[in-house]
C-alpha positions as CSV (number, residue, x, y, z in Angstrom):
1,X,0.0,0.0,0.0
2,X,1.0,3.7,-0.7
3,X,0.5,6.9,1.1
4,X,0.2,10.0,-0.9
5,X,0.4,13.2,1.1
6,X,-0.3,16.3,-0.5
7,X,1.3,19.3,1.5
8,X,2.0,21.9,-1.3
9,X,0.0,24.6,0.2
10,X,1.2,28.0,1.6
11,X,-0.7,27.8,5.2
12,X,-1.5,31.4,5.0
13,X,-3.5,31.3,8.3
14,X,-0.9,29.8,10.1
15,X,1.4,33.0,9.7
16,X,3.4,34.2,10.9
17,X,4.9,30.5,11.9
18,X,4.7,29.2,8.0
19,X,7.1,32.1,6.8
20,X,9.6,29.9,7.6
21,X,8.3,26.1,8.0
22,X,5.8,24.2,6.1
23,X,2.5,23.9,8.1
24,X,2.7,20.1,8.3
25,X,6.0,20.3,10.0
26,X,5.0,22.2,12.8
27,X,5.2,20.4,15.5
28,X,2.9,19.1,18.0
29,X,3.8,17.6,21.2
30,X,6.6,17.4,20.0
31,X,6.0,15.8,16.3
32,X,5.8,17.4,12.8
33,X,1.6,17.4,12.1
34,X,2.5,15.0,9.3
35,X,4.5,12.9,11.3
36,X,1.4,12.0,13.7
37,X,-0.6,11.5,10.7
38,X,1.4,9.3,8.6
39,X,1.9,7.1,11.9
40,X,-1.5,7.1,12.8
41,X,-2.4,5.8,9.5
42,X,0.0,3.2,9.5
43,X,-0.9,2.3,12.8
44,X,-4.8,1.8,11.3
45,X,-3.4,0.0,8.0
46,X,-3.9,-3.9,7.9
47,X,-1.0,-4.0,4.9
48,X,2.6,-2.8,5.1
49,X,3.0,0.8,3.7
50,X,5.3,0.7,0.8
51,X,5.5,4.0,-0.2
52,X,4.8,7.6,1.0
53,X,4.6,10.5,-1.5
54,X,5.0,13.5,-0.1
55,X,3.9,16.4,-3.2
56,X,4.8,19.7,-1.7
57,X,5.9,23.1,-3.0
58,X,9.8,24.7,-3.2
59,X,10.3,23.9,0.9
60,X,14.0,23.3,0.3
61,X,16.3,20.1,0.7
62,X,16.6,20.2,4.6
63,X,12.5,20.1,4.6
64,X,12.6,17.4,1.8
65,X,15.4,15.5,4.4
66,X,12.7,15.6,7.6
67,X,9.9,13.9,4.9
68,X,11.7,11.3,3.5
69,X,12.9,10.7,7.5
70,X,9.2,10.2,8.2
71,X,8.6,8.0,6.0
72,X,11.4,5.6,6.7
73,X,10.4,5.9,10.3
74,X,7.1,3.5,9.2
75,X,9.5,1.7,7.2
76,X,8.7,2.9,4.2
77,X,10.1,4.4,1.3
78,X,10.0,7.9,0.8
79,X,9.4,10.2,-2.9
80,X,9.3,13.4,-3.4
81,X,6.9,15.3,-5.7
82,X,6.1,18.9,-6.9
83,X,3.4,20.4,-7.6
84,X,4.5,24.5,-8.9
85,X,0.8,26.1,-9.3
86,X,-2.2,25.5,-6.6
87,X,-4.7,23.8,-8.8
88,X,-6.8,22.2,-6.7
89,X,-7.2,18.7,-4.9
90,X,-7.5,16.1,-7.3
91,X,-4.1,18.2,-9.5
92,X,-2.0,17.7,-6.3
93,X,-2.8,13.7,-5.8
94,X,-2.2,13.3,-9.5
95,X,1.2,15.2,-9.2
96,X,2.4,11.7,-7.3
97,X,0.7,10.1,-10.5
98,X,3.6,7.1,-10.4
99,X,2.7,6.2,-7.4
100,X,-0.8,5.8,-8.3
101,X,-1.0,2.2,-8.4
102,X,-2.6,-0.6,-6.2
103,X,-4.3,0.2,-2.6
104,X,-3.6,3.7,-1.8
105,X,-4.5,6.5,1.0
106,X,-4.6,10.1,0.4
107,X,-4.0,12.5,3.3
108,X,-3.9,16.0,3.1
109,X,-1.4,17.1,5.7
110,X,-3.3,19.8,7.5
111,X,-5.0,17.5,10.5
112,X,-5.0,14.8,12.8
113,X,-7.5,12.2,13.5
114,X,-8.3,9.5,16.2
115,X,-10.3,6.3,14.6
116,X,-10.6,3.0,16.2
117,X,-10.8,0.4,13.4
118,X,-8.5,-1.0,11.2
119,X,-8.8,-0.5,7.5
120,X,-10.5,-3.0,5.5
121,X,-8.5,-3.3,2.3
122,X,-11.3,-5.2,0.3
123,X,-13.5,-2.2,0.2
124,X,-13.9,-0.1,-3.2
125,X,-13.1,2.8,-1.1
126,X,-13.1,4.5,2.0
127,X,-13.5,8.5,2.7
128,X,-13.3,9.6,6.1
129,X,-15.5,11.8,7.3
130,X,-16.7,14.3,10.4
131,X,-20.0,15.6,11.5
132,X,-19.5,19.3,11.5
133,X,-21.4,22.6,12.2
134,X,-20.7,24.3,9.2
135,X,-20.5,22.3,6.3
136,X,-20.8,25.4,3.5
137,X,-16.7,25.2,3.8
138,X,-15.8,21.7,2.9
139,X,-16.6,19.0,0.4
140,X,-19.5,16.6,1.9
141,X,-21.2,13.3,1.9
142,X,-24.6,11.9,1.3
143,X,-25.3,8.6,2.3
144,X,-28.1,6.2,1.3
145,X,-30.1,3.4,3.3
146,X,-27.3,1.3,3.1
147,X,-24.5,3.3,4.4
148,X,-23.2,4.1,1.0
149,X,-22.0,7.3,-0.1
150,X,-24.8,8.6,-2.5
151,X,-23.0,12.0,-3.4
152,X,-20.4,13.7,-3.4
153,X,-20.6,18.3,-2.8
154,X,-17.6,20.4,-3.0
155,X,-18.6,23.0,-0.2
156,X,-22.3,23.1,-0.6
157,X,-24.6,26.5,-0.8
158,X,-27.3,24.8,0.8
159,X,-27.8,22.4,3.8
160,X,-27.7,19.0,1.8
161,X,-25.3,17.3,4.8
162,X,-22.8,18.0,8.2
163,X,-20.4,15.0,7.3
164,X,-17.2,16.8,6.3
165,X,-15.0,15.0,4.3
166,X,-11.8,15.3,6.2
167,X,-9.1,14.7,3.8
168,X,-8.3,11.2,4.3
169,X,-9.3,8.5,1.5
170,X,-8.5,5.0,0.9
171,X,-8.6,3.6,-2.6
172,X,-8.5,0.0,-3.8
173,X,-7.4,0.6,-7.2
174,X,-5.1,4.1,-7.4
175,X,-4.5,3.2,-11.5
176,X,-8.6,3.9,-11.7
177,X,-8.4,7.0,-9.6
178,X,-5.2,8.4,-11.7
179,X,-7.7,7.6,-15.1
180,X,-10.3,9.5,-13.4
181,X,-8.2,12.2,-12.4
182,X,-6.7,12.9,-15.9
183,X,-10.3,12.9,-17.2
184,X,-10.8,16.2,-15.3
185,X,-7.5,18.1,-16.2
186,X,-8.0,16.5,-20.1
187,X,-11.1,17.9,-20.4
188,X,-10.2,20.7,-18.1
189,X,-13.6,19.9,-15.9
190,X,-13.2,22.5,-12.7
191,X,-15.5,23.6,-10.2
192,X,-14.8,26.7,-8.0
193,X,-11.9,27.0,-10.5
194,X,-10.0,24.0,-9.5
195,X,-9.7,20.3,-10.3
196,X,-11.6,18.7,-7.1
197,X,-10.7,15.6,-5.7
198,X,-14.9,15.3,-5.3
199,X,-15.6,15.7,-9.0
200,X,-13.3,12.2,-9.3
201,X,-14.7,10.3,-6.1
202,X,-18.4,11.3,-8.0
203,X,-17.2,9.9,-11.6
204,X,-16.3,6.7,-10.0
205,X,-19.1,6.4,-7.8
206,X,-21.3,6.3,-10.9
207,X,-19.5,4.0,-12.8
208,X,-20.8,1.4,-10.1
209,X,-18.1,1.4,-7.0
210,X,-19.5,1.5,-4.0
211,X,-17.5,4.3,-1.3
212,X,-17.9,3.9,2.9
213,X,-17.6,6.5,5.1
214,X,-15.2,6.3,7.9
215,X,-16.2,8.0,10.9
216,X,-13.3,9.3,13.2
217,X,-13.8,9.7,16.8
218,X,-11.9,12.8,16.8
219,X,-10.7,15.4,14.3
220,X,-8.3,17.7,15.2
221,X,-8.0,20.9,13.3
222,X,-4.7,22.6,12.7
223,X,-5.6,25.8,10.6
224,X,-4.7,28.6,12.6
225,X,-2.7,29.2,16.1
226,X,-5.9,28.6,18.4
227,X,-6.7,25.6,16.4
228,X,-3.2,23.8,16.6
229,X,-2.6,25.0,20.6
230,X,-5.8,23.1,21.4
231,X,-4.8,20.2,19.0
232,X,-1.1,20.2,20.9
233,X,-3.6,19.9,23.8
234,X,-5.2,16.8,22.8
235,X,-2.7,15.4,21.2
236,X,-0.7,15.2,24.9
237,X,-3.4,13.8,26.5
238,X,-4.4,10.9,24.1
239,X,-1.3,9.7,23.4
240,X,0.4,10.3,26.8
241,X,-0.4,10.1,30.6
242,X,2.3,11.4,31.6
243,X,4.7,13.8,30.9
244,X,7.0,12.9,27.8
245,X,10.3,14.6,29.4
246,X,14.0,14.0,27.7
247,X,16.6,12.6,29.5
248,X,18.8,14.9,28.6
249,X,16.7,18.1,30.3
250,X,17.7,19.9,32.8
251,X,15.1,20.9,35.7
252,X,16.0,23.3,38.6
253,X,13.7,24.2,41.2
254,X,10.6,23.8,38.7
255,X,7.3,22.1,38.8
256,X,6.0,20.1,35.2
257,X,2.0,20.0,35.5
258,X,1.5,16.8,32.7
259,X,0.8,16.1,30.5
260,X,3.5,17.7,28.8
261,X,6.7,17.2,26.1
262,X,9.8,18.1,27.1
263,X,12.5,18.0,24.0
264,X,16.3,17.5,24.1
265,X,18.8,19.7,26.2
266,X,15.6,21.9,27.1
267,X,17.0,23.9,30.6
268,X,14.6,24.5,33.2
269,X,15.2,26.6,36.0
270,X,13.1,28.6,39.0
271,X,9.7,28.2,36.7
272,X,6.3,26.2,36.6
273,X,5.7,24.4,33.2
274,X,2.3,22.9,32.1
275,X,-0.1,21.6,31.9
276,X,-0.5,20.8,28.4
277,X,3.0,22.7,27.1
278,X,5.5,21.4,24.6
279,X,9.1,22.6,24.5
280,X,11.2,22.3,21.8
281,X,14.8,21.0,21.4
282,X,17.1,23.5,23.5
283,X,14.9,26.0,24.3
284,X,15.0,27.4,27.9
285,X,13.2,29.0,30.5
286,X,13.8,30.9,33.6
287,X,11.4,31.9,36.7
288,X,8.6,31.5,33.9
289,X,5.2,30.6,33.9
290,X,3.9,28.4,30.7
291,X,0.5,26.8,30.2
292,X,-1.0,25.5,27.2
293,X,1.6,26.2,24.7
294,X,3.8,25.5,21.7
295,X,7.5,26.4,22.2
296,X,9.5,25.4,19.2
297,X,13.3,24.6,19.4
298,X,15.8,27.0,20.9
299,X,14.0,29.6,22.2
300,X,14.4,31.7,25.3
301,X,11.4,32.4,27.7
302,X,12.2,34.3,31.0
303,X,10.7,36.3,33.9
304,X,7.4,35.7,31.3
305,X,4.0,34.6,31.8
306,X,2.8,32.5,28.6
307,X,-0.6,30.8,27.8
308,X,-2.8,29.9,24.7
309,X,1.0,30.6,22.8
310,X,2.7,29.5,19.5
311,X,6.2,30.6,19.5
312,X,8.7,29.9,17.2
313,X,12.3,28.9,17.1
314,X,15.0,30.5,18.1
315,X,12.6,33.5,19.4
316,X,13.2,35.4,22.8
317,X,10.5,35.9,24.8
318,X,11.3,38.1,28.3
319,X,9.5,39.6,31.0
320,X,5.8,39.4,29.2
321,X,2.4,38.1,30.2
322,X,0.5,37.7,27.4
323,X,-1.1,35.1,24.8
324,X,1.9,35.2,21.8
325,X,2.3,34.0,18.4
326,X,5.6,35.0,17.3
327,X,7.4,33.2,14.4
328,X,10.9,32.6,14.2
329,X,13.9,34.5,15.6
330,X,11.3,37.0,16.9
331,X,11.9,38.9,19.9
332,X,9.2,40.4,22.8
333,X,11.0,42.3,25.7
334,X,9.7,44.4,28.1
């Protein structure tokens, strides 16, 4: 089985922290976004992963590095693939077109999701999806008698359904979806002025193959600071009971609140840390307070108060009480 992750997008409401990293490699206690979510689907896959295409924009060869890391981590191997104008959905999966081929999952890397089954390869297809209060801003399902999806709507103008598709697929046969696929862009077939993955999945749905839904138990949203800080949130609690603290940190006269992650050769002195805080690779902090926060690596908090916070790496962040989001090699003094 292949993974294809398309990532190529600019994560303008993440700013100012995708100036200078990708959104999917953000991290999140402690782990890249796409990191958690090409584990978590290997950890729901029945089949050995094979592959993971990763089709992203010009993010540079140390980014490139950190991707094709991920995917060996699953032991997999990893491609690269680019796709150079935004145009649309189904364009970015067909960009990984040559790996197209046999069972496949699409992920789009811009969320995280807890589900409790394990994938059942035989299926014709599988589209996860998420009840949701405001279905007008993403593509939807319909679903007949028989718990098969009966349509496919890219962002609907009208009530029709609140099942979100959430940007995970599983398809049986990827050569079918790559014929599909070209059929758009051939015939240059676009709605909302791009080629949508939903135009496809509704082509082959009427050619006779039957698509489940697969509901998640939880979605988690990372599209803008709030919405990653309460995912970082989550994420710490599900996966960890306790706090996740390096043996290489250095604690002095501190209290950690779990759950928490605490990265390599992070120093710690005279402060209170947590709950629900994740600290970066050599980032330090003195006779601070941090709650609910994303420190990335290398940055320097002290004499601060910091909650409900996204800040970046190598920042400096001193005598301040305040919710932040700073990017990179930012500093806030006072």
């Amino acid at each position: 089985m292949n993974i294809i992750v398309p990532m190529a997008g600019m994560g303008k409401r993440m700013r100012p922290h995708t100036l200078t990293v990708p959104k999917p490699l953000i991290p999140v206690a402690g782990k890249p976004i796409v990191q958690h979510l090409v584990e978590d689907i290997a950890a729901m896959c029945t089949e050995t992963i094979d592959e993971v295409a990763f089709v992203i924009g010009d993010f540079g060869k140390e980014t490139e590095a950190k991707l094709l890391a991920i995917a060996e981590g699953i032991g997999a191997k990893g491609k690269i693939f680019y796709q150079e104008e935004a145009l649309g959905t189904a364009h970015a999966v067909h960009c990984a077109k040559e790996c197209l081929h046999g069972n496949i999952i699409v992920a789009f890397a811009d969320t995280i999701f807890r589900a409790d089954f394990k994938l059942d390869a035989s299926k014709d297809g599988v589209i996860w999806v998420n009840q949701v209060a405001n279905p007008e801003q993403f593509g939807v399902i319909k679903l007949d008698a028989n718990n098969h999806i009966l349509e496919f709507i890219e962002k609907p103008s009208t009530f029709i359904s609140d099942l979100a598709i959430i940007g995970i697929y599983y398809f049986k046969d990827g050569d079918n979806l790559c014929k599909e696929i070209e059929y758009l862009i051939d015939n240059d077939i676009k709605d909302k002025g791009e080629y949508q993955l939903t135009n496809a999945l509704e082509n082959m749905k009427n050619k006779g193959l039957n698509f489940e839904p697969g509901k998640v138990t939880e979605w988690l949203d990372c599209g803008n600071k709030n919405a990653t800080v309460h995912t970082n949130q989550r994420v710490l609690e599900i996966k960890e009971s306790a706090a996740q603290i390096d043996a290489s940190a250095s604690l002095t006269n501190s209290t950690i609140i779990p759950p928490v992650f605490i990265g390599k050769n992070v120093s710690i002195t005279d402060s209170v840390v947590g709950p629900h805080v994740s600290l970066g690779e050599g980032s330090s902090v003195e006779r601070s307070l941090l709650s609910n926060s994303i420190i990335q690596q290398h940055a320097k908090i002290s004499n601060a108060h910091v909650s409900n916070s996204m800040i970046g790496n190598h920042s400096i962040v001193e005598g301040k009480a305040d919710e932040l989001s700073i990017s990179d090699y930012s500093s806030i003094t006072t």
